[in-house]
N, C-alpha and C positions, 0 to 999 in steps of 0.2 A: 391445399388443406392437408397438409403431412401430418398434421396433431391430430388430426379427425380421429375419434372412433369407433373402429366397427367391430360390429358383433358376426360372431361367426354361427352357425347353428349347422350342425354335421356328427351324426352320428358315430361315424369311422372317429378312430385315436390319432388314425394314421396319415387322414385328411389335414386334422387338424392340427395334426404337428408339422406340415407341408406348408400349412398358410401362414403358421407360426414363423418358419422360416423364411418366405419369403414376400412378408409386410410386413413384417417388426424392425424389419432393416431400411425400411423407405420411411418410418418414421410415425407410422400409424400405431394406434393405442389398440387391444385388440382384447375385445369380451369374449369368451369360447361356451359353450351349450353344448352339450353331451345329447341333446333332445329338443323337440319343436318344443315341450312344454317348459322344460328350462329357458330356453331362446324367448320365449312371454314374459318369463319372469323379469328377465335382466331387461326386456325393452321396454316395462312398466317403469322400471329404477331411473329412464331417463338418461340423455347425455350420449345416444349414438345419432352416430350422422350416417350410419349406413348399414344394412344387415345383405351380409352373403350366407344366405341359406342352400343343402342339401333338397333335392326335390323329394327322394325316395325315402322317408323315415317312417318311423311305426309310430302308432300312435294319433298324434298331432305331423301331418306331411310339410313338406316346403312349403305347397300349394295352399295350407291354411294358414302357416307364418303370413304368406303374402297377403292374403284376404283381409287378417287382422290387421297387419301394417297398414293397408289402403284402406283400411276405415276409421283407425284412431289416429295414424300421425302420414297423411297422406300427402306430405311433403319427402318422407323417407322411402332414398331410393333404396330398391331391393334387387341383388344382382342372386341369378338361379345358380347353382350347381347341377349338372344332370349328366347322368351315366347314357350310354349306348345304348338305345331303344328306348329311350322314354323326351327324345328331342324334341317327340309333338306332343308330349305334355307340355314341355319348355315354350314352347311356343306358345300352346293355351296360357300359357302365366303371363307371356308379354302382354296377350291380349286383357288381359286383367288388370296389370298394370306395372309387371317386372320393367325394371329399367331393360334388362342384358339378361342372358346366359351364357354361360362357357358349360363347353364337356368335356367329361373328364377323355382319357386322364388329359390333367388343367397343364396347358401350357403358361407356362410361368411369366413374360413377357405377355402376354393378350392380359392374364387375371391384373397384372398392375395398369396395362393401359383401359380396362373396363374399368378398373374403379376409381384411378383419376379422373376419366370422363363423369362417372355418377359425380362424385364428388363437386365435381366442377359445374354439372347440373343444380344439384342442391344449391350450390354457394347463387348462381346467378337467378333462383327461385327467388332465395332467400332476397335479396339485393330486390329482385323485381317485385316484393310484395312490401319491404320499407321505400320503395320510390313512389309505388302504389300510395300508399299510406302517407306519408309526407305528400303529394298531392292531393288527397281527398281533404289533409287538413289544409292546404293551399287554398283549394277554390272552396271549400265549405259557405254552406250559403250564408251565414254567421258572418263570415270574411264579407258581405256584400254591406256595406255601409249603411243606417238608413235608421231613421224613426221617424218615415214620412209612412202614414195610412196606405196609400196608395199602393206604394213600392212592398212596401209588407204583403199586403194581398196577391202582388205578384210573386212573390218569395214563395209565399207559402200552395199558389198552387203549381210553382215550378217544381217544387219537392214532391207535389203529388204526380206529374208528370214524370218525374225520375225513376219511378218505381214498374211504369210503362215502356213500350218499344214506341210510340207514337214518333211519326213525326213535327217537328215543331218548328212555327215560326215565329221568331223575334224581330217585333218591328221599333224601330226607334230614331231618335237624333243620332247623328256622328259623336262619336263619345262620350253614351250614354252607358256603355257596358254591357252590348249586348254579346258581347263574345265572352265576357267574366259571367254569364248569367247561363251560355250553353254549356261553357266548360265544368260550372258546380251541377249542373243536370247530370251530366256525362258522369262524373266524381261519384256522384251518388246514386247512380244506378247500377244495373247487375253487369254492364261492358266496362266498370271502373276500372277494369284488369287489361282492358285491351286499349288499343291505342286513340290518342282525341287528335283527328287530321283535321287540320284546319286551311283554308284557304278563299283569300280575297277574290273575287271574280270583276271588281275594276280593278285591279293592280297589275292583272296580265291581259296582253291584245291575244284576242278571239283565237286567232291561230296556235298561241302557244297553250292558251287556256283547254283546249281541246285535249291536248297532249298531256298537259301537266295532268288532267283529272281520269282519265281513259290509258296512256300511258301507250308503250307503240311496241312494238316488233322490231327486232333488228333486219334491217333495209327497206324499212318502211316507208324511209325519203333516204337523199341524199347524204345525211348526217348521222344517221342510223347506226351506227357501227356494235352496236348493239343496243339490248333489248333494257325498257325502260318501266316497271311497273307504275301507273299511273296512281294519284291522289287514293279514289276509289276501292281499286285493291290494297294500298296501305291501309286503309280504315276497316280490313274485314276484322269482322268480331268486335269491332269497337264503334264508332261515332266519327262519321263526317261532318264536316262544318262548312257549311257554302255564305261565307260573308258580302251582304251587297248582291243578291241575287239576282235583284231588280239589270241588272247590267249585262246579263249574261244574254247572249244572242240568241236566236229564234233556232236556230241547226242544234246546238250545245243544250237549248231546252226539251230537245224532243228527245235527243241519243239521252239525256238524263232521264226524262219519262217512262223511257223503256227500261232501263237498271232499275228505276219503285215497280215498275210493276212484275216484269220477272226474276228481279236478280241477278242479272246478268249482264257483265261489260264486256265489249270488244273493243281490246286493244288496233289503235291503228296500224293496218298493215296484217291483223290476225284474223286466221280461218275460222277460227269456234271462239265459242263464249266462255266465259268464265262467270263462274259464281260466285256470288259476293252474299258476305251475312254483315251489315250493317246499320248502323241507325242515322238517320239524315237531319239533321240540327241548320236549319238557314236563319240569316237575316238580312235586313234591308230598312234602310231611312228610307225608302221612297211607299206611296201608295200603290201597291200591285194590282188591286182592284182597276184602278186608275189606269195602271198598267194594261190592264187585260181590255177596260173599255177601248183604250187606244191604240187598240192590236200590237203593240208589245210586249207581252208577256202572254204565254196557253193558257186560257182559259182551262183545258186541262189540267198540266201542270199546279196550278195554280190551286185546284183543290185538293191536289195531292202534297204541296208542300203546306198547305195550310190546316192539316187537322186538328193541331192545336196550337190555340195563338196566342203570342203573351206580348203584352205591350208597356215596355220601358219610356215614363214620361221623363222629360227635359228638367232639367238640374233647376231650370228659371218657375218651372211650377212645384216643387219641392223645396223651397229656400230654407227648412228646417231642419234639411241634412247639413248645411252648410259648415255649422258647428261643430258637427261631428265628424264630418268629412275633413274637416281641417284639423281635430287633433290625431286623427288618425292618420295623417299623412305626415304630421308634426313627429308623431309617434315614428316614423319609418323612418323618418330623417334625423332622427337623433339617435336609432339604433345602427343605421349605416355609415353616417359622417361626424358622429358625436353633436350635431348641432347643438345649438343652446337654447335657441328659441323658445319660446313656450307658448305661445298666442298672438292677439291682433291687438293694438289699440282700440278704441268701442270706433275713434275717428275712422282706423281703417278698415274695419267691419263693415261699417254703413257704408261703406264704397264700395266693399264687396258685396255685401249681400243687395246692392243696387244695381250691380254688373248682372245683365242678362244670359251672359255664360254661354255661345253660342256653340263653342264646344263642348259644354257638359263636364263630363268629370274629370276626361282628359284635359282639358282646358284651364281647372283649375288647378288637376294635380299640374302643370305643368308649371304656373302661377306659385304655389307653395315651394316646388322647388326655388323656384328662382329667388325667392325673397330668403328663402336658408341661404340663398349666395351672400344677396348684399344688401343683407339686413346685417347688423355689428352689434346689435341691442339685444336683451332677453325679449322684446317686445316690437313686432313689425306694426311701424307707423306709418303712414299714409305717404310720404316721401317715400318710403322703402317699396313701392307699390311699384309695378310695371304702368307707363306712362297712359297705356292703353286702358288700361283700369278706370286711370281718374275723369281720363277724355273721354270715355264711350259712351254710348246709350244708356240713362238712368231709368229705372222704371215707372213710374207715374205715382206709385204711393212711397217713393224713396223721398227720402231726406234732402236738403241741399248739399251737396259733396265740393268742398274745396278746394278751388282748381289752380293750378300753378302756371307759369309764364315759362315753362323750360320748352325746348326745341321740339319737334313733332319725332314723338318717338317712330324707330324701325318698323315697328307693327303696323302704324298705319299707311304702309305703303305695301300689305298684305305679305309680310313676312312673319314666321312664326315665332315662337317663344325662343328655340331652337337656336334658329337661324339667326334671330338677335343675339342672345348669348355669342353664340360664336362668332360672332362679330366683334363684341366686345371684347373678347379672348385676344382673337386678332390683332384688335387696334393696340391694348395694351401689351401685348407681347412685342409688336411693331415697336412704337415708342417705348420701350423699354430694351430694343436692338435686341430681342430673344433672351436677355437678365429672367429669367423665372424670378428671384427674389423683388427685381423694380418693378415685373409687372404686379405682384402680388400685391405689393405696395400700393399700385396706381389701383388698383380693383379696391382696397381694403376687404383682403381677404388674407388665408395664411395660405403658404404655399403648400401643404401639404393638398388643400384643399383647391387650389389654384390645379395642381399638377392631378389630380380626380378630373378637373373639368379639360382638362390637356387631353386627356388619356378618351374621354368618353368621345369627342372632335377628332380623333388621331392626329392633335396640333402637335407640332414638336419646338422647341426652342434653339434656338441656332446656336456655335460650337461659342463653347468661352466660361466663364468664371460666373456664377448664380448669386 
């Protein structure tokens, strides 16, 4: 930040033509105060990014400059000036909320590496509080799709939880959004500022899962080579997120038990405990209750992660979001890949909104993506449909759905949405001898768009002419 700023406030002539001299030349703008009460004036006018105040002045002292500074613009660092004998006032001022002091007389070297550091303080508040903010507008619970009764009623006392430290539990289907439902909690509460750790507890075996969330000592075991802060302590000041909790082993539930109840984690391998200030956000598809009857899960436990519960229903008892869930995904895909799309035919509605949706919302978002591939029309018909769509389970009050004679799609041999695209990717890149433009062809797609779904696979096309 060379353009920054800053105001000086020092009553000496002779200071002040010192500092003149040596930051006017590193590029810094420089406001000068003969007085604390001048130094208000000019930081009322706006447009510093730093004040280097005298401690010792009559009148209005450094010690008040700072006071004011930390209560009207308490993003602005304040670096002290202080003479000989008065360095445990300077200190009282850190404790206030001075960035730094330097004493006089100011070594010229330290006063430029104090106030690049401020500087560079400020610039990464700044930065942390528009990442802030572009996140809260991310997961705001608005961004939660929905004009189903139901799911509304849970919106709205998710918001009234937010304003709480409670802990909470989200129960639901597999790709129901209960991880989009703890993250706008987190968003919109008073830890929006500190960090949202999140972690699957099926995604990692027992052994590692111990480590990842507890976090170990260097020579803890053999691989140890140094020292590893676990899940737990990245979330201090902010929100844990334990996904699928229901999974988590009977040893891993107790050592957790004991961090809700004192705050405190021990690292594997360490002597003492640590403290932790966080807020505990779980969920799980399965019945914990269920759980607990069947001695898999603490009874304990179990009423400490449950003090308040919110329960996300399935995409297939909601089928009124459908509509809306589909332009808004429609909406995403024509701001990222320009699609052109615009909607369903009504034929391929009644397929969809007949499809049971066993993965919920990730399931369809996944579905949406794919017909933006290889649909060619402003309008996705029922041909344009994933195969598994037409074939699946219809629901009892659906319509008849028109079924086709083509090969048994990929899907139904329990492959995902995914893993058939890139199949398809494959095959046509194969038969096209790695030609990016023949497979493009063979998909009817364009290659720009072709080489987006390259990139997502990390497919490559083999050496030669496109």
């Amino acid at each position: 930040m060379a353009d920054a700023t800053i105001l000086i406030v020092e009553d000496e002539e002779k200071m002040r033509r010192l500092f003149d001299l040596v930051l006017r030349p590193e590029g810094y703008h420089l406001l000068q105060a003969d007085s604390g009460e001048a130094g208000l004036k000019l930081l009322e006018e706006g447009g510093v990014d730093l004040v280097l105040t005298d401690l010792q002045m009559a009148k209005v002292s450094g010690l008040e400059v700072l006071e004011h500074v930390t209560r009207d613009y308490p993003d602005l660092p304040v670096v002290i000036i202080t003479g000989y004998g008065t360095v445990k006032s300077a200190v009282e001022a850190m404790k206030k909320g001075a960035f730094d002091y330097i004493s006089k007389p100011v070594d010229n070297d330290e006063l430029k590496i104090v106030i690049r550091r401020a500087l560079e303080m400020r610039r990464l508040t700044q930065e942390h509080r528009g990442l802030s903010q572009e996140l809260r507008e991310r997961f705001d619970f608005d961004n939660i799709v929905s004009r189903s009764a139901e799911l509304n009623k849970v919106k709205a006392l998710a918001k009234d939880l937010a304003a709480t430290d409670s802990t909470v539990l989200v129960s639901g289907e597999s790709g129901s959004g209960k991880e989009l439902l703890a993250r706008a909690i987190h968003y919109a509460s008073q830890r929006a500022g500190g960090p949202m750790v999140a972690i699957n507890c099926a995604a990692i075996p027992e052994l590692l899962l111990e480590s990842e969330l507890f976090g170990y000592e260097k020579g803890a075991f053999t691989d140890a080579r140094k020292a590893k802060p676990g899940r737990l302590l990245l979330a201090h000041r902010g929100t844990l997120f334990l996904d699928e909790i229901g999974e988590m082993s009977p040893a891993i539930q107790a050592k957790l038990l004991r961090v809700l109840e004192d705050h405190t984690i021990e690292p594997l391998g360490g002597v003492k405990g640590v403290k932790v200030d966080l807020r505990l956000m779980v969920a799980t598809n399965q019945d914990l209750r269920d759980l607990v009857q069947k001695g898999k899960f603490r009874e304990d436990l179990f009423y400490r992660v449950s003090v308040c519960q919110l329960h996300l229903p399935p995409l297939r008892e909601r089928r009124g979001d459908i509509p809306v869930l589909l332009e808004h995904f429609l909406a995403q895909y024509r701001r990222e890949r320009g699609t052109r799309i615009t909607g369903l035919t009504p034929a391929a509605m009644q397929v969809v909104e007949a499809y049971p949706w066993p993965g919920n919302i990730r399931e369809f978002q996944n579905m949406v993506e794919w017909v933006t591939i290889t649909c060619k029309e402003d309008q996705v018909d029922v041909n344009d449909l994933p195969a598994y769509l037409k074939a699946g389970p219809q629901s009892t009050t659906s319509a008849p759905v028109h079924r086709t004679t083509e090969r048994p799609s990929l899907l139904s041999y329990g492959l995902s949405v995914e893993e058939v695209e890139k199949a398809m990717l494959q095959e046509a890149l194969e038969q096209a001898k790695g030609n990016v433009s023949e497979a493009a062809r063979l998909l009817k797609v364009t290659r720009n768009t072709l080489r987006y779904r390259m990139g997502k696979y990390n497919l490559k096309a083999s050496e030669g002419p496109e």
